[in-house]
C-alpha positions as CSV (number, residue, x, y, z in Angstrom):
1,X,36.9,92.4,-21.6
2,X,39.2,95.4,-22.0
3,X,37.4,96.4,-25.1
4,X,34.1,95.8,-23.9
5,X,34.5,97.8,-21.1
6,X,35.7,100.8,-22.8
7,X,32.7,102.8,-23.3
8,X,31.6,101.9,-19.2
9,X,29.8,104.9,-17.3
10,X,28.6,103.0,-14.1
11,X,30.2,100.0,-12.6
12,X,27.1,98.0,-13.5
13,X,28.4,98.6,-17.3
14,X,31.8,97.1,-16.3
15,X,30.3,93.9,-14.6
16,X,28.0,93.3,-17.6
17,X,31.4,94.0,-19.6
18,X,33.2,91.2,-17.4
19,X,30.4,89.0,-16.6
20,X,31.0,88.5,-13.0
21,X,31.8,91.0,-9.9
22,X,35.1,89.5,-8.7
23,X,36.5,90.0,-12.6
24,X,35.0,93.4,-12.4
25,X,36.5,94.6,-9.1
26,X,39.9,92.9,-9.9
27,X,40.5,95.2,-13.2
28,X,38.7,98.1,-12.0
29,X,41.4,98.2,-8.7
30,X,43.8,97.6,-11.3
31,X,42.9,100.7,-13.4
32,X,42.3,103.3,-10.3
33,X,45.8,101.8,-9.3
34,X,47.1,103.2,-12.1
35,X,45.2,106.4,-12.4
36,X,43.4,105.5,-15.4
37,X,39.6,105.9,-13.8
38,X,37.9,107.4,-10.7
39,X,35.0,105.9,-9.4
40,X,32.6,107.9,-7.8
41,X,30.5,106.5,-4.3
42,X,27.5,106.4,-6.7
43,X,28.8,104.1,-8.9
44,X,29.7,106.3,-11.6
45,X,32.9,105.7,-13.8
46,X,35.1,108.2,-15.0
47,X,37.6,107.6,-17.4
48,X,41.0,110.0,-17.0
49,X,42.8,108.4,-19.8
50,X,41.1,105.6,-22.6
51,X,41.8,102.6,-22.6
52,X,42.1,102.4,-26.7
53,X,43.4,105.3,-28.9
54,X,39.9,106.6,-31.3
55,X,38.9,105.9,-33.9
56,X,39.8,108.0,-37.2
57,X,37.2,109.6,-39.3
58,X,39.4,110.1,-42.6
59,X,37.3,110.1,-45.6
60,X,38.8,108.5,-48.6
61,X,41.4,109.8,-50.7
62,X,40.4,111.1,-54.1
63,X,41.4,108.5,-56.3
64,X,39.5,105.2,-54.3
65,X,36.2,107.5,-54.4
66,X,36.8,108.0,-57.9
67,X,37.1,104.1,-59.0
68,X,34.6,103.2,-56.6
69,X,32.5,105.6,-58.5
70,X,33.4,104.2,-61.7
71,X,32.9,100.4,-60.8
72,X,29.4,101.6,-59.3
73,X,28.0,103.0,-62.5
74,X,28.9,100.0,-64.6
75,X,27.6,97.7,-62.0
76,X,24.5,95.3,-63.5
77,X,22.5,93.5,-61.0
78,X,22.0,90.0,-61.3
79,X,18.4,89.1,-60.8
80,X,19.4,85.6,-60.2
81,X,21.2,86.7,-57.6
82,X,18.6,89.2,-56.1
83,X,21.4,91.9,-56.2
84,X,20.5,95.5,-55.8
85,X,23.0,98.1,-55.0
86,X,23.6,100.3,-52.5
87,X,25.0,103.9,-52.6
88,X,28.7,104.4,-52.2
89,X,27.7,106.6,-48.7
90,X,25.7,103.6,-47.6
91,X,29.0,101.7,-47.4
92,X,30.9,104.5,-45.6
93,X,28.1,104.9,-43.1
94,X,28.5,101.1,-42.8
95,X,32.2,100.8,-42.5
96,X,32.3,103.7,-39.8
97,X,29.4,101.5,-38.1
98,X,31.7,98.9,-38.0
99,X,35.1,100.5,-37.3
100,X,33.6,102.1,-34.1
101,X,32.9,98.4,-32.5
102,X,36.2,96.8,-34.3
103,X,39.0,96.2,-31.6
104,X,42.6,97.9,-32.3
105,X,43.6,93.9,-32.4
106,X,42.9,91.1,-34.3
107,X,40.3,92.5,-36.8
108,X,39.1,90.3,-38.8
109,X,36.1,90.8,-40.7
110,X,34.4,88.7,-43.4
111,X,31.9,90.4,-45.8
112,X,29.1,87.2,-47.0
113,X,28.2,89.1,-50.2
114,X,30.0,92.3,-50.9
115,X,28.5,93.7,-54.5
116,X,28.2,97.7,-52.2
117,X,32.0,96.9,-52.4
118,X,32.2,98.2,-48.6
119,X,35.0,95.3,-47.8
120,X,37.3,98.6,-50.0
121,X,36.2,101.2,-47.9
122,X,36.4,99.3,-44.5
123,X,39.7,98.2,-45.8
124,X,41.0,102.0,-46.3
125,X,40.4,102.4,-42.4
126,X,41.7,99.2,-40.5
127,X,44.8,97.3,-40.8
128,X,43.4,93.5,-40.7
129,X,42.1,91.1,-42.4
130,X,39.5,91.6,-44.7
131,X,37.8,88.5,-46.5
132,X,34.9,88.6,-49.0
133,X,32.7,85.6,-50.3
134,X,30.0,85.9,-53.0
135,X,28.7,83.6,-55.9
136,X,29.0,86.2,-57.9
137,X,32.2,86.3,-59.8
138,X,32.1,89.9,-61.1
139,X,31.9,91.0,-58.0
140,X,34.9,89.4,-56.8
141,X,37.5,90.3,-59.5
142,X,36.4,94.0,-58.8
143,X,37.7,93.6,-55.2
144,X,40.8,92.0,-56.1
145,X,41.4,94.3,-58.6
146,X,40.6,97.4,-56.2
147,X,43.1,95.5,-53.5
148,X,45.6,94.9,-55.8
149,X,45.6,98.4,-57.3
150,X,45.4,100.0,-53.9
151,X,47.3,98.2,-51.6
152,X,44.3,96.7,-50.0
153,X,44.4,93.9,-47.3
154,X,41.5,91.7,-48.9
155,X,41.0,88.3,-49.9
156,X,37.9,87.3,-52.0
157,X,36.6,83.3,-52.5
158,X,33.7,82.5,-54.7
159,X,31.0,80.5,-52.4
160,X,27.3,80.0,-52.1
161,X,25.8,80.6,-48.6
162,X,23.3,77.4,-49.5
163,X,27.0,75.5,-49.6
164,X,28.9,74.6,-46.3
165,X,31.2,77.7,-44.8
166,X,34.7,76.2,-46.0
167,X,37.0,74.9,-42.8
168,X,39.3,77.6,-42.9
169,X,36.5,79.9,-42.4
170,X,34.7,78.6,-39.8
171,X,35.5,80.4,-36.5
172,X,37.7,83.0,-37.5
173,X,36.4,86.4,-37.7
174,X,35.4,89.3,-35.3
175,X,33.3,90.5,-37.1
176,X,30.5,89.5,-40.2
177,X,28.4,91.6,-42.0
178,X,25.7,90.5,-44.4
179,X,23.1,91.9,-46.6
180,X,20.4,88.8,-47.5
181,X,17.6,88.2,-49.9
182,X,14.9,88.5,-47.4
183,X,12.5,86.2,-48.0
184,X,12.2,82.3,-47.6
185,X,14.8,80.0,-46.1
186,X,18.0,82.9,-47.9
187,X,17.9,84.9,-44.2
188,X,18.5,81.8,-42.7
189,X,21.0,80.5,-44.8
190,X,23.0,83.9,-44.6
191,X,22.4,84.2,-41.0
192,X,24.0,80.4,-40.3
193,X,27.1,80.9,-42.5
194,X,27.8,83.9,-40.4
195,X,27.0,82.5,-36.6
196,X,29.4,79.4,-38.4
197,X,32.0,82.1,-39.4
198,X,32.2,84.7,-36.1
199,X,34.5,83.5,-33.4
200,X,32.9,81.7,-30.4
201,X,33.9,84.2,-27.9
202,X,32.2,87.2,-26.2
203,X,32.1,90.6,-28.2
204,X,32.1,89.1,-31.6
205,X,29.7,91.3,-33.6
206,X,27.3,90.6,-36.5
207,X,26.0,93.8,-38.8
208,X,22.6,92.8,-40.9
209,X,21.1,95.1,-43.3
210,X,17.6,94.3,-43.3
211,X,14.1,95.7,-42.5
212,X,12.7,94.3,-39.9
213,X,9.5,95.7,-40.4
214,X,9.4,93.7,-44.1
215,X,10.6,90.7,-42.5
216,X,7.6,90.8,-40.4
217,X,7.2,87.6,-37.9
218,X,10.7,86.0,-40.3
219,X,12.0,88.8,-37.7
220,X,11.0,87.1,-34.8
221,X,12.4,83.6,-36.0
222,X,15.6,85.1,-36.6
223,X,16.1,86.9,-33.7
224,X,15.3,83.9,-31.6
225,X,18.0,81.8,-33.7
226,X,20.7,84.3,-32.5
227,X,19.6,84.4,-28.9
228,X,19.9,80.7,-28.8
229,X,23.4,81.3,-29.8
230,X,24.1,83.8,-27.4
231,X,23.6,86.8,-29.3
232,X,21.7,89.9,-27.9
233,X,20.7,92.9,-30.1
234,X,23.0,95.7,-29.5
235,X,22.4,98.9,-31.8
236,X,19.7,99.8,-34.9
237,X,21.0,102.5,-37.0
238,X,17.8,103.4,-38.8
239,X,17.9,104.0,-42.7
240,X,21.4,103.7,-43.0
241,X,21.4,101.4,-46.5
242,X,20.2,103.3,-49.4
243,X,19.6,101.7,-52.7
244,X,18.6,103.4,-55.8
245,X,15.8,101.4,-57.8
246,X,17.2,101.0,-61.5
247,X,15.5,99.7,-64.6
248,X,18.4,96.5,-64.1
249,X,16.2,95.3,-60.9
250,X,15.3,92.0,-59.6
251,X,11.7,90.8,-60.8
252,X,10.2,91.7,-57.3
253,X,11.1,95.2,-57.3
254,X,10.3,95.3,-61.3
255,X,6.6,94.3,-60.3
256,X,5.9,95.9,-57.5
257,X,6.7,99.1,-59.1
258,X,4.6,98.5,-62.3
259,X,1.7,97.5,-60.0
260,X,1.9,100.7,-57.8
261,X,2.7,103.2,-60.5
262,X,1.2,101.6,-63.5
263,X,4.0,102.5,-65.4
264,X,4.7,100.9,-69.1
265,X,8.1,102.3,-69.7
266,X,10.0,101.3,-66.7
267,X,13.5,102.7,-67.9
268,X,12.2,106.0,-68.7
269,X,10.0,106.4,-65.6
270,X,13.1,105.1,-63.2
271,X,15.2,108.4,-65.0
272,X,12.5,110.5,-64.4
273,X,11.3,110.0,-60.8
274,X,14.7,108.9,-58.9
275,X,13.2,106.0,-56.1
276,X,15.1,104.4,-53.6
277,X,14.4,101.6,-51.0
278,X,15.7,102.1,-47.6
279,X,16.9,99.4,-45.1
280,X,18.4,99.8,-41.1
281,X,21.6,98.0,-40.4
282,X,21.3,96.0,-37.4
283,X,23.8,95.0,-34.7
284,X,24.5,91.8,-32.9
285,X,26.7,91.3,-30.2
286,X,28.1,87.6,-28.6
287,X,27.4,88.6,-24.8
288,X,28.2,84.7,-24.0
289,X,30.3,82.3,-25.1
290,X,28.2,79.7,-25.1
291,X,24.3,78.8,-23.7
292,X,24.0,76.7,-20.5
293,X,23.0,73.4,-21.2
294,X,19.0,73.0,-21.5
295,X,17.4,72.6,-18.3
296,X,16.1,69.0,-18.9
297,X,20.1,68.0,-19.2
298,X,20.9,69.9,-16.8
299,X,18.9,68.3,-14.2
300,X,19.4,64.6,-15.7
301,X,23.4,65.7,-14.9
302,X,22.5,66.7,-11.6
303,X,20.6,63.1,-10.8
304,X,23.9,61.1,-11.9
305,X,26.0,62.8,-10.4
């Protein structure tokens, strides 16, 4: 609740924080007690000291740019896999996305398909776990390598998100981000293994690059799938995943491009007139633990009892 509450400016932030007034009084005495906060007869907080130290914005040192550089120029997509890469800024403006709503405790985060390797650069900022599941075994051994070479706090496991999560996943992590094939039953399947994966508490986050505006009424289905789990939209940060189209594309890309530009040399064009597709990353947040029971079983409890 602590963490939640962090960012307060009224007390109606800190009872949304603690879901109920008596929680909310009870820590907000406790903090003016110790001359932490001053709250104002309007309702207004003030913080005098924070409640959490900030959050660093270091860059990364010169020799993880460089081999994250080098593992992103010999990077192939696989069509089968519907990969296409982001730009190594995408994954920094990802990671300090995610680093801002990452508590100083715990910090777990899983990463359901990482081939934008941003599992490294989120791992150069936190100390925590780090886990990273793909199909794609490539993309795996880079990771490992890059942890192994760097000190890195990651673990990678090869899994298929049309595959049950493994048991030792379920549950675990604050925090999950995923960047789906958009179409068909894939957002689903993406969006399952990571409600299956987040812990089952308030504040747990989920970060999904998409566009919502491509998704068109697939938006709507999967926003109502997270609000049935408890899950209300917290942030959009528009733009924020930049991928460079690249003669090595997934057939959909390849034909939409040919049909729009009429092009017959594909490679050469892509050299020529530098493209890129832009997606916004979108936040989740858990604001309950768990829904009320449905009405109807909630009044057939009421009548037994």
């Amino acid at each position: 609740m602590l963490w939640e509450m962090r960012n307060a400016n009224c007390i109606g932030d800190v009872i949304a924080a603690c879901t109920s007034v008596n929680s909310a009084v009870t820590i907000m005495e406790l903090l003016m007690e110790e001359g932490m906060v001053i709250i104002s007869d309007n309702g207004r907080v003030e913080w005098i000291h924070s409640l959490f130290p900030k959050v660093g914005e270091n860059g990364l040192d010169e020799d993880l740019f460089a081999y994250l550089d080098e593992v992103g120029l010999s990077f192939r997509c696989s069509p089968g896999l519907g990969q296409i890469r982001a730009t190594l800024e995408t994954s920094l403006r990802r990671a300090r996305q995610m680093l801002k709503r990452l508590p100083p405790f715990g910090r777990s985060v899983l990463f359901i398909g990482d081939d934008d390797y941003t599992s490294i650069v989120l791992s150069r900022f936190i100390e925590g776990e780090i886990v990273v599941i793909d199909k794609d075994i490539n993309v795996l051994k880079t990771i490992a390598d890059a942890s192994d070479r760097f000190g890195l706090n990651i673990s990678v496991h090869e899994h298929d998100v049309l595959q049950k999560l493994p048991r030792h996943l379920i549950g675990r992590f604050d925090m999950v981000h995923f960047d789906p094939i958009d179409e068909g039953f894939w957002l689903g399947a993406w969006a399952e293994t990571a409600e299956a994966a987040l812990i089952k508490q308030k504040g747990s986050r989920m970060f999904v690059s998409v566009s919502p505006s491509r998704l068109g009424d697939r938006y709507i289905s999967f926003q109502r799938f997270l609000v049935e789990k408890g899950y209300v939209f917290e942030d959009r940060i528009l733009n924020c995943n930049e991928y460079p189209l690249t003669p090595d594309l997934p057939p959909f890309y390849r034909s939409f491009l040919d049909r729009k530009f009429q092009t017959k040399d594909l490679k050469s064009w892509l050299t020529q007139t530098p493209l890129a597709v832009y997606t916004d990353l979108l936040v989740f947040k858990r604001q309950i633990e768990s829904w009320p029971m449905p009405l109807s079983n909630y009044l057939e409890r009421r009548r037994s009892i």
